[in-house]
N, C-alpha and C positions, 0 to 999 in steps of 0.2 A: 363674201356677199356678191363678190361677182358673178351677175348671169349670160356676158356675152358668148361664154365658150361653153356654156350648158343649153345648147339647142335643142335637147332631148331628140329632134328628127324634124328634118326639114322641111319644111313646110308645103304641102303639096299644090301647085301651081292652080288657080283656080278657074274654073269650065263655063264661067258665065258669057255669053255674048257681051263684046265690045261696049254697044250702047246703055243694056242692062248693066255695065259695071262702072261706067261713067253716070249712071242716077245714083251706086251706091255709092260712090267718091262724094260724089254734089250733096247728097241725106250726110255726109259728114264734114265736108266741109261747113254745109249750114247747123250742126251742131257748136262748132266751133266757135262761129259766126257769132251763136245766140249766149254763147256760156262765159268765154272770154274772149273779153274785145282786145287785150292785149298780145294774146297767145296769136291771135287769128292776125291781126294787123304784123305781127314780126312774121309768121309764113308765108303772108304774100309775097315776100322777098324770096323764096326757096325757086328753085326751076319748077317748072311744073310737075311733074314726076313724083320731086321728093316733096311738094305742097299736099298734094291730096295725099301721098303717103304719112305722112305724119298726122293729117287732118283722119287719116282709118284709127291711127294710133290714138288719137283724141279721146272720138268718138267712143271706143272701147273704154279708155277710161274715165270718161265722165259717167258713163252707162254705168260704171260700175258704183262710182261715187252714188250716183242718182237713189240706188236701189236702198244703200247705206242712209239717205238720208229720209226718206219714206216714212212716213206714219204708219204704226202697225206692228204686229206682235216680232219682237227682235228673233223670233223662230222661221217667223216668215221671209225677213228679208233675208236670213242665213241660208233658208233655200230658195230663193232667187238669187243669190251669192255663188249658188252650187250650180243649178242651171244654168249660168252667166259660165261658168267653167267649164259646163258640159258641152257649150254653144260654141267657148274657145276648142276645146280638143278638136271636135269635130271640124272647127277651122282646120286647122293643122293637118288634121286629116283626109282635106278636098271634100269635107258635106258642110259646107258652109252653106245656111240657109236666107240667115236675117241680114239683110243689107249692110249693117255692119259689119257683121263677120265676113262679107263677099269681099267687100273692100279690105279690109285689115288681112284676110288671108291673100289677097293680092300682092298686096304690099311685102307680108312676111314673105313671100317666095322670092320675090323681086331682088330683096334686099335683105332676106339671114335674115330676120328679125327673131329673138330669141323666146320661145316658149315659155323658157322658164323666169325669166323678168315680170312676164306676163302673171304667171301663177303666182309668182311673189304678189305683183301687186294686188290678188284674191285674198290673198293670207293679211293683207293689211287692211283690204278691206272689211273683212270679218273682225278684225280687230277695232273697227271704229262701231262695232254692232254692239261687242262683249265686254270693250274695256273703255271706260272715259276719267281715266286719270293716269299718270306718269310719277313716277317716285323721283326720279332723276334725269338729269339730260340724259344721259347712257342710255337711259329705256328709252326717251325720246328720238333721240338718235337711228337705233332701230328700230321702229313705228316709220320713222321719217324713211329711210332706205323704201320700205317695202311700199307705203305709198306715193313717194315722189320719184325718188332715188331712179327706182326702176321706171318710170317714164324715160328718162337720160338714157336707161341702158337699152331701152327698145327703140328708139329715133336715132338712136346714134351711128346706128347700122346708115340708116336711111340718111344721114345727114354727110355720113362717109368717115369714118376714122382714118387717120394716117398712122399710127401705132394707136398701141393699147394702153397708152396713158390718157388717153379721149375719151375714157372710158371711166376712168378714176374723177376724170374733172366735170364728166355727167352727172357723176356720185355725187359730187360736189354739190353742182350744181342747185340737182334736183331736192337738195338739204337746204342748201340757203333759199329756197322759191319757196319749200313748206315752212320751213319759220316764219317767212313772211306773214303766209297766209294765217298761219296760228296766230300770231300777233294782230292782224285787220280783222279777225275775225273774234277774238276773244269773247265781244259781247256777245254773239250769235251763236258761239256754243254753248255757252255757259246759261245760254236760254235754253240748249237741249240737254243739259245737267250733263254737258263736256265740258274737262278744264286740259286744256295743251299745256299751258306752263308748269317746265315742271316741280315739285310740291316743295324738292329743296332748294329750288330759289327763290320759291314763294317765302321759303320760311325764310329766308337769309335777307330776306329786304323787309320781313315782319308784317306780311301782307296776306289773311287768310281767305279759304275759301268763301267764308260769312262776306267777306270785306268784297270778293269780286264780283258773289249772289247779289250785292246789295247797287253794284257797283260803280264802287269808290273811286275815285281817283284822286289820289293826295302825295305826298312829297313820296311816300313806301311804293305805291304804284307808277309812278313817273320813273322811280329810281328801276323798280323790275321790270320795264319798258327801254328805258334805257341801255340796260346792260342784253335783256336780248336783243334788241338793234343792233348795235354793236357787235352782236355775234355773228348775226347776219351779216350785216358788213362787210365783217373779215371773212366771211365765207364767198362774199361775191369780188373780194380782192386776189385773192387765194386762185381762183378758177377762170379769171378773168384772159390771162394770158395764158390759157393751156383753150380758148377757141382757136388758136393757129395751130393745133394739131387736127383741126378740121378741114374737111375738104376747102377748096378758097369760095365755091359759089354758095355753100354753108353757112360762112361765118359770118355775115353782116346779119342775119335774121337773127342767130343766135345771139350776139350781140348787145339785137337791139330789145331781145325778149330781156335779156339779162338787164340791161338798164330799165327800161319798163316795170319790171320788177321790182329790183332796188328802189325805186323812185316811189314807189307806196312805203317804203321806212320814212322819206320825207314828207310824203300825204299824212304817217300818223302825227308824227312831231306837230306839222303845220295845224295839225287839228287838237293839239297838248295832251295827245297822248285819250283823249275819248274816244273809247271803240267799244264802248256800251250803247251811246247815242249817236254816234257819228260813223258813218263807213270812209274809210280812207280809200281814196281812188286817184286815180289822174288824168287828170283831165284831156278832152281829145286835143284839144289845140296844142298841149303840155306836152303830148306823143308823136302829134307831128314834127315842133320842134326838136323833140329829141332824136326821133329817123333824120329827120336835113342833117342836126349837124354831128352825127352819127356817117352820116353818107357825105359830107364833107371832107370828114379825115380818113374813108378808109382809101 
């Protein structure tokens, strides 16, 4: 699953004037801005450089989520799925047009950012077009790589490895950030007749699809909330101490994304586990807190 050392070809440095490439950075940082307020407040901590680099990185993949999430015949968005790839090659290739790809092909040259990460996360895109169900965590698992996963494996460049275990704890990472989000977001797919959990731990806590259309929350659903939390969990314990194979001016954003993060398992709890009617968030004064005393200890 690794895509760091699959760069297909290097990404070819891009021909835009100066000031024309600092409005495509700024059209993506304010992407960020508007889509995650978590994501965007842990970058501000990065040097400048790697802030709007990773902010191209965003950009491209929210762009991609965006198209995934569209109203409209699933043919259509599977080709603006494909245009959206034609738009990357040609990044790669120095005919980057759309302000996005001016920025993100900056970035890639800058900083090796890997092609094929990129491609993966297409391939999982299209998967949230064609497939809304998971038989098992296993399938879950790989769904989770190709749409989070590889986020991790494309910033990580940008954020600076020290070896190539930085890269496994991206893996990680970007695993434990999509459970989350499966989890806060339960009600809201299940509105788009998408179920993330998957079907044999539904069955294993005796909680059906009827039960989540409807949606219930009772001792069966609190108990299959419960235990993916917990997974999550361990997944953000696990990966926590492999940030110090990050460059050092790196690791406090990363961090503090990673607790920001986690801290929505404790928004669902605090809310008993509703994420039909309720959206689990946290709160800004809650973030600020956690940056101070985050920047206390390091």
């Amino acid at each position: 699953m690794l895509g760091h050392n699959a760069a297909l070809a290097a990404p070819s440095a891009t021909t835009a004037p100066a000031p024309a490439l600092d409005a495509c950075y700024r059209r993506c940082g304010e992407i960020a801005r508007v889509h995650s307020k978590s994501f965007y407040l842990s970058s501000r901590f990065l040097p400048f450089a790697k802030r709007r680099a990773v902010w191209a990185v965003y950009a491209f993949c929210r762009t991609a989520d965006d198209i995934v999430d569209r109203d409209g015949d699933p043919d259509e968005r599977l080709a603006a799925i494909d245009a959206w790839e034609t738009e990357l090659r040609a990044a790669y290739a120095g005919r980057a047009v759309n302000p996005i790809f001016l920025a993100f092909a900056d970035a890639a040259a800058r900083y090796d950012v890997p092609l094929q990460a990129a491609l993966d996360l297409l391939r999982g895109a299209r998967m949230d077009v064609t497939i809304s169900r998971y038989a098992t965590y296993g399938d879950l698992r790989a769904y989770c790589y190709l749409v989070a996963s590889t986020v991790g494996v494309l910033v990580t460049p940008i954020l600076g490895a020290l070896d190539d275990a930085a890269f496994h704890d991206a893996i990680a990472l970007g695993h434990a950030m999509q459970i989350t989000n499966i989890l806060r977001d339960v009600g809201e797919d299940a509105r788009m007749n998408r179920i993330y959990l998957p079907a044999a731990d539904m069955h294993r806590f005796g909680y059906t699809e009827a039960d989540l259309f409807r949606g219930t929350v009772d001792e069966r659903f609190v108990a299959l909330m419960q235990f993916q939390i917990e997974r999550a969990r361990q997944l953000y314990r696990e990966v926590e101490p492999g940030i110090a194979r990050l460059q050092p001016e790196s690791r406090y954003a990363v961090r503090l994304a990673l607790h920001l993060y986690r801290d929505i398992l404790a928004a669902i709890e605090a809310n008993r586990y509703d994420v039909f009617t309720k959206r689990a968030y946290v709160p800004l004064q809650a973030k600020i807190l956690t940056a101070l005393t985050l920047s206390f200890w390091r």
